[in-house]
C-alpha positions in Angstrom: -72.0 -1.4 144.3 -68.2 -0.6 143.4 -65.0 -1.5 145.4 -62.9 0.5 147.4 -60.4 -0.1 145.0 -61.1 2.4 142.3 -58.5 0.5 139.3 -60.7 -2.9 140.1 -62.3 -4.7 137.4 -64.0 -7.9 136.4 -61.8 -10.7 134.9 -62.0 -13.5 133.4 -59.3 -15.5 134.5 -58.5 -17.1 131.4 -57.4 -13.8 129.9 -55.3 -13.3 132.4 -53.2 -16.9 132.3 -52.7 -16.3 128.6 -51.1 -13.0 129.5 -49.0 -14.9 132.4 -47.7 -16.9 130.2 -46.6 -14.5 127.7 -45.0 -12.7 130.1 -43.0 -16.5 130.8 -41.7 -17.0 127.8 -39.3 -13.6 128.6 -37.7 -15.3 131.2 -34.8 -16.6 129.9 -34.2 -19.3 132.8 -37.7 -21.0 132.7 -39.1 -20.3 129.3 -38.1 -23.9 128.0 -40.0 -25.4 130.9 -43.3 -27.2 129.3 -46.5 -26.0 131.5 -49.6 -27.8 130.6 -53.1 -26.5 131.2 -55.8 -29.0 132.8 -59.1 -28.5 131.4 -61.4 -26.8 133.4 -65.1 -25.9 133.7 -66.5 -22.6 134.2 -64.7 -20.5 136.8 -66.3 -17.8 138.7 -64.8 -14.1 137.2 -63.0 -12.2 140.3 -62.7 -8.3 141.0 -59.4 -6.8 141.0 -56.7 -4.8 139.5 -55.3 -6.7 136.2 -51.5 -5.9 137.2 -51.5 -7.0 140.4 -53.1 -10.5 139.9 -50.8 -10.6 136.5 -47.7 -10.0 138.9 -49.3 -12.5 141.7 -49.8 -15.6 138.9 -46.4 -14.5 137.2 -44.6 -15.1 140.5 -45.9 -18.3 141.6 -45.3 -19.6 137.7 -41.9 -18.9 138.4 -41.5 -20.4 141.9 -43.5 -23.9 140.1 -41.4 -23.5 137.4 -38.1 -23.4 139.2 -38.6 -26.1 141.4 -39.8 -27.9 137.8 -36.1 -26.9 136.4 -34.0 -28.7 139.2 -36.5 -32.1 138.8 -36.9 -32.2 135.2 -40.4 -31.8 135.9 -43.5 -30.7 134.0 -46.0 -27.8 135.2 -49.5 -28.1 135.3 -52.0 -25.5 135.5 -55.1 -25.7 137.2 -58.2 -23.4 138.1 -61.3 -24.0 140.1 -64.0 -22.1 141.3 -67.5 -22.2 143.7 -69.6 -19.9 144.4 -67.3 -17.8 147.2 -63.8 -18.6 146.0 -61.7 -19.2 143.0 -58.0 -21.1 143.7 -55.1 -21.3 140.8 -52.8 -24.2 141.5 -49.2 -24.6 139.6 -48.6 -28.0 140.4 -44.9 -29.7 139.9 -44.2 -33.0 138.8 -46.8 -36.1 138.6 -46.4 -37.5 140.9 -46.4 -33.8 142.6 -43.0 -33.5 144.0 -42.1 -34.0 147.5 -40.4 -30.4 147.8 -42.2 -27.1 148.3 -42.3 -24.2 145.7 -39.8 -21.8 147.4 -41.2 -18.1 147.6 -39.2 -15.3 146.0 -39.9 -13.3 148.7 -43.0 -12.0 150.2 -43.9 -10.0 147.1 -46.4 -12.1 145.7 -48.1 -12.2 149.4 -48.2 -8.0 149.5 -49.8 -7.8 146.3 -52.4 -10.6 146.9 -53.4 -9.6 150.1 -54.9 -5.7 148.4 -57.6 -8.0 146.4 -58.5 -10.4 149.1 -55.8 -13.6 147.9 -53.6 -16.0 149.7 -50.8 -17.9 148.9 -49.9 -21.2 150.1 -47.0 -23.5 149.0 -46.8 -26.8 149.9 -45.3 -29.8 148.9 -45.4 -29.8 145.0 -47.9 -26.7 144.7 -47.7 -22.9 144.7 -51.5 -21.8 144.8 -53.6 -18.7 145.2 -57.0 -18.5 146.5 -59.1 -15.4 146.3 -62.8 -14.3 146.0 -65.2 -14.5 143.1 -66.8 -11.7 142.0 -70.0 -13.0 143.5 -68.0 -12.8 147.1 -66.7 -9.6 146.5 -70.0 -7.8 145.7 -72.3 -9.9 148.3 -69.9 -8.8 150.8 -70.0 -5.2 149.5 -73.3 -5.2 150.3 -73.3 -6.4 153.6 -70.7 -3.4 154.0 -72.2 -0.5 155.2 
């Protein structure tokens, strides 16, 4: 069972924050910012193409790490996953900070929405949520 999307492919999410953060250190107005990584246990793999959840991450980095710049604030990285869903969080400050992420336009939203994410920003977090690889190919089947 394949997706519709034909440049889809398995990913280990991991692999594809260590790119994200390359990437960061070539912008020259956040790369000082510190961004730590919170542990995390296994996380489901997800199905999609490796640019556009590269460009997704890479965006909402930025957002974090903006609203970071203004409060002096530290970026924290964390990843989840169940069975159905797997959600990246950037969160700003600790305490989280009381302002939202502000979007750099709806980009990031586009691009998400061709592998099944979403975005939501709320106060102190830019996060994306999309489906595992399980979700993907149980739903596939389902799919005529």
């Amino acid at each position: 069972t394949r997706d519709s999307s034909a440049g889809a492919e398995p990913l280990i999410l991991d692999d594809v924050l260590a790119d994200v953060f390359v990437v960061h250190r070539f912008l020259h107005d956040v790369r000082d910012l510190q961004v730590t990584i919170v542990p995390m246990r296994f996380v489901e793999p997800v199905r999609c193409e490796r640019w556009a959840l590269l460009h997704v991450l890479t965006v909402l980095l930025a957002e974090a790490k903006r609203l970071a710049k203004n409060d002096a604030a530290v970026v924290r990285t964390a990843v989840e996953s169940d069975e159905q869903t797997v959600r990246v969080q950037f969160q700003v400050g600790a305490p989280m900070l009381a302002e939202t992420p502000a979007a750099l336009g709806v980009y990031a939203e586009s691009v998400a929405a061709t592998f099944g994410g979403k975005i939501t920003r709320r106060p102190g977090v830019a996060e994306l949520r999309m489906p595992t690889l399980k979700a993907r190919r149980a739903s596939a089947r389902r799919s005529p």
